[in-house]
N, C-alpha and C positions, 0 to 999 in steps of 0.2 A: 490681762485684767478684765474683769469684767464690766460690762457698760451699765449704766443708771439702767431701771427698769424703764417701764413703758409709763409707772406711773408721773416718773421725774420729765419725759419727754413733754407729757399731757400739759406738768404743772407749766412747764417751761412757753410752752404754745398759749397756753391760758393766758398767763403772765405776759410775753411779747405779746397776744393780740390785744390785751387790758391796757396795755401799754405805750398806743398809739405806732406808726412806721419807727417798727425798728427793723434797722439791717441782721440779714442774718448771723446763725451763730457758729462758731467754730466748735469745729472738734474740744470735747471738751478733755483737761489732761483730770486724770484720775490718779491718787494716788490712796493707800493701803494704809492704815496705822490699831493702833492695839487701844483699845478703848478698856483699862485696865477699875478690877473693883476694889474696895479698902478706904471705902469714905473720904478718901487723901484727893485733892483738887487736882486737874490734869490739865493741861491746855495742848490743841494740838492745830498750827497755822500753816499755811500755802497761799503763794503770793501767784498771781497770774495779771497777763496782759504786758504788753511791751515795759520793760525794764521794771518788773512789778509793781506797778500801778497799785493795782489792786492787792489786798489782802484779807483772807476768809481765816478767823480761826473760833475754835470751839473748846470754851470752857465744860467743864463739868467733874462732879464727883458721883461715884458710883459704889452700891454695896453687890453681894452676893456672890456664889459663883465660882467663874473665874475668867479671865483678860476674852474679851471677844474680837474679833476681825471687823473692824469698819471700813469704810472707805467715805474719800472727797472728793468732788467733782467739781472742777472749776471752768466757766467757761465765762467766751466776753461776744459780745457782739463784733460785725466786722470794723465796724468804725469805732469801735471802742469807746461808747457809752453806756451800753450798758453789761454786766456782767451776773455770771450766775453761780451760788455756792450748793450744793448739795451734800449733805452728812447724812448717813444713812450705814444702817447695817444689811449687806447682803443677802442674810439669810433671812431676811424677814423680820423677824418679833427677837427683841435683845430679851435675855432672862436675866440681866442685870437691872436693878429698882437705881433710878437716879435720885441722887437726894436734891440737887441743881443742875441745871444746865444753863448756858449763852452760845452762841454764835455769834459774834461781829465781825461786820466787814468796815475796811479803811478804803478811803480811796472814793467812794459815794456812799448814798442814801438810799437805804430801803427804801422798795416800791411795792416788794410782796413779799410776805414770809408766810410759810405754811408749817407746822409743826405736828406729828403723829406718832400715834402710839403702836404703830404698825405697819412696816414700809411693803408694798407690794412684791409676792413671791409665787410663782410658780402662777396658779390661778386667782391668786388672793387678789386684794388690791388693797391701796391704804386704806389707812383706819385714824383721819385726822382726832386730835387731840381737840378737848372742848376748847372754845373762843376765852373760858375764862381758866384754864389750867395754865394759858404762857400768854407774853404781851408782846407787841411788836414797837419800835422805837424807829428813830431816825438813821440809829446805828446798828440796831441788836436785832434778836429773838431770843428772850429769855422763859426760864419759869417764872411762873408767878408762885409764891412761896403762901402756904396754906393751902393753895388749890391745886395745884400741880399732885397729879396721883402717882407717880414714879416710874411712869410707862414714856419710855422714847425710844424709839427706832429711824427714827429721819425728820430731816431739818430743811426745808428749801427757802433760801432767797433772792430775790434778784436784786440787784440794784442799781442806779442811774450816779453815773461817772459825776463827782462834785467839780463844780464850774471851777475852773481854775483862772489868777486874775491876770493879765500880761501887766 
């Protein structure tokens, strides 16, 4: 399978060092799934980190086309505070128009989400989506509806493990 580009390593570096010491990060697992068009809602999750802790999954509906290859990327820090979700399509630039999208993670709190209308490929590099097409939440990265132009290629967030109470 193939690994996040260089841009997802960047984000991930920016992010831990915005982030104050954190431990480092594990191999991240990757897995594959079909980001399919026909207006109809789709959701697609993966749980990581000791006894799935954590959970990444990604809403959305799509027109045009037809079914493209994505991939997830889930990774966690070594102490397991913090974790990382990556949704991205490999080949670069989806020629599927979104009519919606989300991403939420369980398990923590957004600390950084990035969203773009162009994931880096070959020499390219991303191509973030404007500050006002998506919004970030405590849980999500969603579109913002009206403003969102129907261009998405990758999704990154990180988040900080929710305090648990003894």
């Amino acid at each position: 399978m193939a690994a996040p580009s260089g841009g997802f390593w960047a984000a991930l570096l920016l992010a831990a060092a915005a982030l104050a010491p954190v431990a480092a990060v594990s191999e991240p697992t990757t897995v594959a799934f079909d980001v399919r068009p026909g207006g109809v809602e789709h959701t697609f999750s993966q749980d990581v980190g000791p006894g799935g802790k954590f959970t990444c999954s990604f809403t959305y509906a799509s027109q045009g086309g037809t079914s493209e290859q994505w991939q997830m990327s889930l990774g966690t820090s070594e102490d397991h505070q913090h974790f990382t979700c990556t949704i991205w399509r490999p080949q670069g630039k989806s020629y599927l128009y979104f009519t919606q999208f989300k991403a939420e993670v369980r398990g923590g709190d957004v600390e950084y989400a990035m969203a773009y209308s162009k994931a880096a490929f070959e020499r390219e590099s991303d191509v973030p989506l404007s500050p006002q097409e998506f919004e970030v939440t405590k849980t999500a990265v969603s579109h913002r509806p009206g403003a969102f132009k129907a261009e998405l290629s990758k999704l990154v967030i990180v988040a900080k493990a929710a305090h648990s109470e003894l």
